[in-house]
N, C-alpha and C positions, 0 to 999 in steps of 0.2 A: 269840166266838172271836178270841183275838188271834193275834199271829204264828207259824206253826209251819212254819219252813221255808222254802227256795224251790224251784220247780221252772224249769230252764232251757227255752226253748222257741225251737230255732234262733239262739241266742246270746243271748234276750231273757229275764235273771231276775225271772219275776215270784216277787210274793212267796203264798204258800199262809195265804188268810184269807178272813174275811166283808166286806160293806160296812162293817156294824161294826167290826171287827176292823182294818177299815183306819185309817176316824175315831180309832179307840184309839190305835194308832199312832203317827199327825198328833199326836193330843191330845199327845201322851208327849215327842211333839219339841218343843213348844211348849213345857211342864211342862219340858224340859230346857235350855230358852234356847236350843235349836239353828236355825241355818239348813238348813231341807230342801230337797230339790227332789224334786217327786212328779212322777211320770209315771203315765198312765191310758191305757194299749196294748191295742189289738185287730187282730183279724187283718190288716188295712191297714197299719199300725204296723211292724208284726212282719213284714211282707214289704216296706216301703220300705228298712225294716232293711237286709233283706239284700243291696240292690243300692246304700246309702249307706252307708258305712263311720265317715264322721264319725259322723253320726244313731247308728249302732250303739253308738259307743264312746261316745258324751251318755247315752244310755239307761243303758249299763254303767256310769255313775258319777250317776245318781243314786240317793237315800237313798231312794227307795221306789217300785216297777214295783206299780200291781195290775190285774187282768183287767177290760176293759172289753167284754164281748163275749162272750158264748156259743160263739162258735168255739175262742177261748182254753181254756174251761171243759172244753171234748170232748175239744180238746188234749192237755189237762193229765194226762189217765188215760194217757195212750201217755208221757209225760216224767217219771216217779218221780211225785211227791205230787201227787194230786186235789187242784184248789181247788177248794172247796165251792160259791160261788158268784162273781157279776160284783160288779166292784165299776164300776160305770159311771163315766163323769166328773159326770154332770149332779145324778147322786144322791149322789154322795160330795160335790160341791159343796152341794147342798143339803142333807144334812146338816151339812156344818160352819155353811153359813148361820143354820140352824134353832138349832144349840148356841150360836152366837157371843155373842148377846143376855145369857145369862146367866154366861159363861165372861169378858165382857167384851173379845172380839178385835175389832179394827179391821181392813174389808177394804178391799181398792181391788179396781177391774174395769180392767182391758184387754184392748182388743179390739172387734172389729167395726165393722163401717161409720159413720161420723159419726154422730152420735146414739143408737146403739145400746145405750153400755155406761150412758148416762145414763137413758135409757128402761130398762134392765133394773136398774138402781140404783131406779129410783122404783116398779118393780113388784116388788121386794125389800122393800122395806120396808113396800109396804102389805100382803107377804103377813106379815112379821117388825117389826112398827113399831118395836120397842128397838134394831132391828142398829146398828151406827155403820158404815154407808159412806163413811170419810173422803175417798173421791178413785174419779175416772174418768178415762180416756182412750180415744179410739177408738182403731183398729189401722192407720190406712191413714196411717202415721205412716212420712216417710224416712230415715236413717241422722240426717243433722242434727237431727232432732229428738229423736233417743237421749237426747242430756242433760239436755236441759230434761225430759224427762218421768221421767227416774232421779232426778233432781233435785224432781223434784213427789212421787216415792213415796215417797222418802227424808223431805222435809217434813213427811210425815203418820205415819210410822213404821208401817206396818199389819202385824199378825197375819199375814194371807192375801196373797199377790196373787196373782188369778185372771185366766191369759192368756189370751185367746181371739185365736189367731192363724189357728190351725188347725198339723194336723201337715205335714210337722215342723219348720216355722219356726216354733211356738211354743215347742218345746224349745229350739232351736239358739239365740232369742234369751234364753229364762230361762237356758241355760248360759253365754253370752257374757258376761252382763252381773248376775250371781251374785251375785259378788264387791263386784259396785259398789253390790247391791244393801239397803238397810236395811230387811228383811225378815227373815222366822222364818220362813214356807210359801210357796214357788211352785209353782203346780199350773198345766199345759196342759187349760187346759176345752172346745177346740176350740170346736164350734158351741154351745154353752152359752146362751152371754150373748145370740145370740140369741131361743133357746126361751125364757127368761125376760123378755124385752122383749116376747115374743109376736109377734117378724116373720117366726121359724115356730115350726108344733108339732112337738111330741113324737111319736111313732107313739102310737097308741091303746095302753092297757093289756095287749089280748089279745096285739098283736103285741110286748110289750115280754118278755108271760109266755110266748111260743114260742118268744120267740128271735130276732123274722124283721122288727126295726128297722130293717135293712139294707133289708129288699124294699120295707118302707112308704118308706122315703127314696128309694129309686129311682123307685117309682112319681109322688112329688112331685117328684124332682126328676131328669128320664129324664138330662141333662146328668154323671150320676156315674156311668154306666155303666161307663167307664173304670177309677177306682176298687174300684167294685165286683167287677170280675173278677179283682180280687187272692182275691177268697172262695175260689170256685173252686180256685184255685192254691195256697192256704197249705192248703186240705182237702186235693188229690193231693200236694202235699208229707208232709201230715201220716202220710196211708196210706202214701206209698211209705218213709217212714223207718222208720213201723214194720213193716214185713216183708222191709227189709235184713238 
């Protein structure tokens, strides 16, 4: 299923599509020489929204919002068109990973603690041995070192570049620095480059098919509680808008 549509959700357009449907998308920007910037918004997202007004307006001008999140999904029947399913970060990244090898795109990683995006670079490619990972940088990078590292993605010219900053300084810095950027795809992959370095997991399958990633990550990491109680709030938002 490709694009059919968007459905607005407290100011945040996502777009109405598959995982699939999203990759197609991306593919199509690339196929069009375009510079995109993707966003992968869940209900966290979508309620820091509301109380950051920059954050808000980043989101409203990027080329493609999709649902990361089951909450989103449940959302979406109360806001004009059902989107059929999530389109996660981790899996929309590892899809375009999985295609890249034969599609011939070059990625870079940024993000995460020292060593991290190198360690998830080297477990990339023994799970994809063709990928071209042209380039890495950790995230715990200061304002001064903006250029030298825009300066390093630009050198390799990549396809992708996947930020793992986390939200929403990952957005705030893909939109800052756009323009300077010699890139076709930025995508905010939050905790991503982690799970693929393997310095955490993923929630198990069961709790991926219920929905309830959110409870598996609290329980590892009780520290998100905070976080976490945006759930709550963006779901009585959600009911009390639909029975104004």
């Amino acid at each position: 299923m490709a694009a059919k549509g968007k459905t607005n959700i407290f100011g945040v357009p996502f777009q109405v599509t598959t995982l699939e449907g999203a990759y197609q998308i991306i593919d199509d920007f690339i196929k069009g020489n375009k510079k995109v910037f993707v966003v992968t918004a869940n209900t966290e997202i979508v309620m820091i929204a509301q109380e950051d007004k920059e954050f808000m307006d980043i989101i409203n001008q990027a080329d493609l919002v999709v649902a990361d999140g089951v909450g989103i999904i449940w959302a979406s029947k109360y806001f004009g068109k059902k989107i059929p399913e999530r389109a996660a970060g981790f899996d929309l990244m590892n899809m375009i990973l999985k295609n890249s090898p034969e599609k011939g795109y070059k990625i870079y990683l940024l993000g995460g603690e020292p060593g991290v995006a190198n360690e998830a670079s080297s477990k990339i490619k023994e799970m994809y041995p063709r990928i071209n990972i042209v380039g890495c940088y950790h995230g715990y990078f200061s304002a001064c070192d903006e250029e030298t590292i825009i300066q390093d993605i630009n050198s390799k010219t990549p396809h992708f570049l996947f930020v793992g900053l986390g939200a929403p300084k990952q957005e705030k810095w893909i939109y800052k620095n756009l323009d300077k950027l010699d890139v076709n795809v930025c995508i905010g992959v939050g905790g991503s480059l982690d799970v693929f370095a393997g310095k955490t997991k993923r929630a198990p399958y069961i709790f991926q098919k219920l929905g309830l990633e959110w409870l598996y990550r609290l329980i590892k990491e009780p520290s998100r509680i905070g976080r976490m109680m945006l759930l709550p709030r963006f779901v009585l938002k959600v009911l009390f808008a639909r029975h104004k």
